[in-house]
C-alpha positions in Angstrom: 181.9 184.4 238.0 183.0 186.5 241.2 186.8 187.2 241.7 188.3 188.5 245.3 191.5 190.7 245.0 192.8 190.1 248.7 196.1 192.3 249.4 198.1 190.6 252.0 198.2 191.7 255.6 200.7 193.2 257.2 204.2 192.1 257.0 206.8 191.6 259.2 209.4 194.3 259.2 207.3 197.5 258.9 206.3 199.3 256.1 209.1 199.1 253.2 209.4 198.8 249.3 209.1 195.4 249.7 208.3 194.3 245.7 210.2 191.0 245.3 211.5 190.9 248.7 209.7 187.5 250.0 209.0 188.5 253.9 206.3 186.5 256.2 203.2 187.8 257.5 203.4 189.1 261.0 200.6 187.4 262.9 198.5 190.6 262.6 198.6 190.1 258.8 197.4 186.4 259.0 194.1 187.6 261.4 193.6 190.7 258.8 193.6 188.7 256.0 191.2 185.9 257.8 188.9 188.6 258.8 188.6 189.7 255.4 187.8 186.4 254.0 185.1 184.7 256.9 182.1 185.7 255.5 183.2 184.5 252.1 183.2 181.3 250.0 185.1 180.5 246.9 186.1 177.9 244.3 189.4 178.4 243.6 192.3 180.5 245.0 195.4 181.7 242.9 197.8 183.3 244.5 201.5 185.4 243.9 204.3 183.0 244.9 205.3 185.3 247.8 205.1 183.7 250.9 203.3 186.9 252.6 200.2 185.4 250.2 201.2 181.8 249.9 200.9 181.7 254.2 197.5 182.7 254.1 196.1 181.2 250.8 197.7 178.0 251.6 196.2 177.6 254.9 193.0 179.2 253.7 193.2 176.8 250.6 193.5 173.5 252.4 191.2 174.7 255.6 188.6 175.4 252.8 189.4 171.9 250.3 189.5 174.0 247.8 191.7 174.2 244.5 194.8 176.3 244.6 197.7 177.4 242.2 200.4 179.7 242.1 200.6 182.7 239.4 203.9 184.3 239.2 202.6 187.4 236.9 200.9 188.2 240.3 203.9 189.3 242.4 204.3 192.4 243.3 206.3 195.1 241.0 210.4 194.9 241.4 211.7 198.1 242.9 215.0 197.2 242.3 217.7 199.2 244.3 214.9 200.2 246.2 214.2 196.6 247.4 213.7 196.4 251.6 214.2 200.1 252.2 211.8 202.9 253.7 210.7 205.3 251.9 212.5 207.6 255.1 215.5 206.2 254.0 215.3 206.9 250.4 213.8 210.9 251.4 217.0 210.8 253.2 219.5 209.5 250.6 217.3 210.6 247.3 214.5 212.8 247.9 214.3 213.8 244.4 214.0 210.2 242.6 210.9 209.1 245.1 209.1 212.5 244.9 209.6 211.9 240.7 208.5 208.2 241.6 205.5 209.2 243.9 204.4 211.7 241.1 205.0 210.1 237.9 205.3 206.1 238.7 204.4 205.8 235.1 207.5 207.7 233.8 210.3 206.6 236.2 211.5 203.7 237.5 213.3 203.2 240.4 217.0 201.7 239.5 217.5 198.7 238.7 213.5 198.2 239.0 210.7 196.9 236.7 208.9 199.5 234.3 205.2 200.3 235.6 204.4 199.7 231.7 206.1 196.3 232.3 204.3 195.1 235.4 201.0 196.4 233.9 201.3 193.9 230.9 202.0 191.0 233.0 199.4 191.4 235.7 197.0 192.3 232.7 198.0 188.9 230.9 197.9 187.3 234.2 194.1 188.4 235.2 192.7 187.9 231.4 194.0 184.2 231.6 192.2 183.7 235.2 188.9 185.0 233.8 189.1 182.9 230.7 190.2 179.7 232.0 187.7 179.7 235.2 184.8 181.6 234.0 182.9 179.0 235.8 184.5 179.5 239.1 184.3 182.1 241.7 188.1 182.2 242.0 190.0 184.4 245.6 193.3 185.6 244.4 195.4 186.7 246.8 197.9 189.2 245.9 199.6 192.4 246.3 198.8 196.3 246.8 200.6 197.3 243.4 198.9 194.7 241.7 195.3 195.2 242.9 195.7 199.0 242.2 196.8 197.9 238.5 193.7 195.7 238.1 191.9 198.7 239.8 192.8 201.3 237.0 192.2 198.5 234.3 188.6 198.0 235.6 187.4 201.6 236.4 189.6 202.8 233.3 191.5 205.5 235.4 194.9 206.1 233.7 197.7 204.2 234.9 199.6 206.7 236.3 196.8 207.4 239.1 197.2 204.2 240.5 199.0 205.4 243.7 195.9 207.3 244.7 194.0 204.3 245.2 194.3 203.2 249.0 194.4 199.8 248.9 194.8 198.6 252.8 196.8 195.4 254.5 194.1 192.7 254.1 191.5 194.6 251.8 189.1 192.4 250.1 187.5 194.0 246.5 184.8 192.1 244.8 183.9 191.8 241.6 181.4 190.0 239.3 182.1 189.0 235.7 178.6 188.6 233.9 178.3 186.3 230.9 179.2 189.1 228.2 183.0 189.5 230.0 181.7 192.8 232.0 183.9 193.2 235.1 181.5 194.8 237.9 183.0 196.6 240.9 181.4 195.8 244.3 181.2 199.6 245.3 181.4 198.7 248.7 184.6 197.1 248.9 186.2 199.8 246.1 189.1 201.4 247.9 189.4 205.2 249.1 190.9 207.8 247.1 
């Protein structure tokens, strides 16, 4: 089995705690994401119910006759109060909350938003499901930053509360290959910066 993480492009709006917010793709985000994905084939493709994934792995979906679903679990983390804004705005309005965020995700949570410990046991529930139930599939799932960064500290068994260390660009592809025992192995090539 091979699985693709595949963070969406770009959005439209600019850079912004976007979590649950459902904005589209800018047209820079669809070509980054198709990019990404031309030298690739797959089986399946799962994606967050978002539309800045469901665009893409839609059209990539039916361009490619391939079998597609939708995985809730997979949407990016709530942010709550925090929803649609900059992170200049918040500097502005509560520097000391995001610097606490920024430092510690794994400790506080922005108002009103989801609990890191939370959204780390439903992506977790979410990917063991999709490597049980198509172990025979090489399966694209098309997702989020916060979310491949979670399944990134899962698989290389960093702690949790590094996970905003890992750069995990607009339109990244990471690849990985699950051998018959259950052994998730990293493509080192497509593992992200630190």
């Amino acid at each position: 089995m091979r699985v693709g993480l595949l963070r969406h492009g770009e959005v439209e709006g600019g850079n912004r705690f976007r979590g649950s917010t459902d904005d589209p793709l800018s047209r820079t985000g669809l070509s980054q994401m198709q990019a990404a994905t031309a030298a690739t084939h797959w089986d399946r493709v799962i994606s967050s119910p978002l539309q800045r994934c469901t665009e893409f792995a839609d059209l990539y979906a039916r361009q490619n006759t391939l079998l597609y679903s939708l995985e809730p679990r997979l949407q990016e983390i709530h942010f709550g109060s925090w929803e649609n804004r900059s992170a200049a705005e918040l500097m502005e309005e509560t520097p000391e909350a995001l610097t606490r965020f920024w430092h510690d995700p794994l400790t506080y949570t922005p108002p009103g938003g989801e609990s890191l410990s939370h959204f780390q046991a439903r992506v977790l529930e979410a990917w063991h499901e999709i490597l049980t139930a198509h172990a025979q599939q090489d399966v694209l799932i098309v997702t989020h930053g916060g979310v491949i960064r979670t399944l990134l500290c899962h698989i290389l068994k960093r702690p949790l509360a590094s996970l905003l260390e890992l750069r995990v660009e607009h339109g990244s592809l990471h690849l990985f290959l699950i051998d018959s025992a259950g052994t998730v192995i990293p493509d080192d090539e497509t593992l992200p910066r630190l």
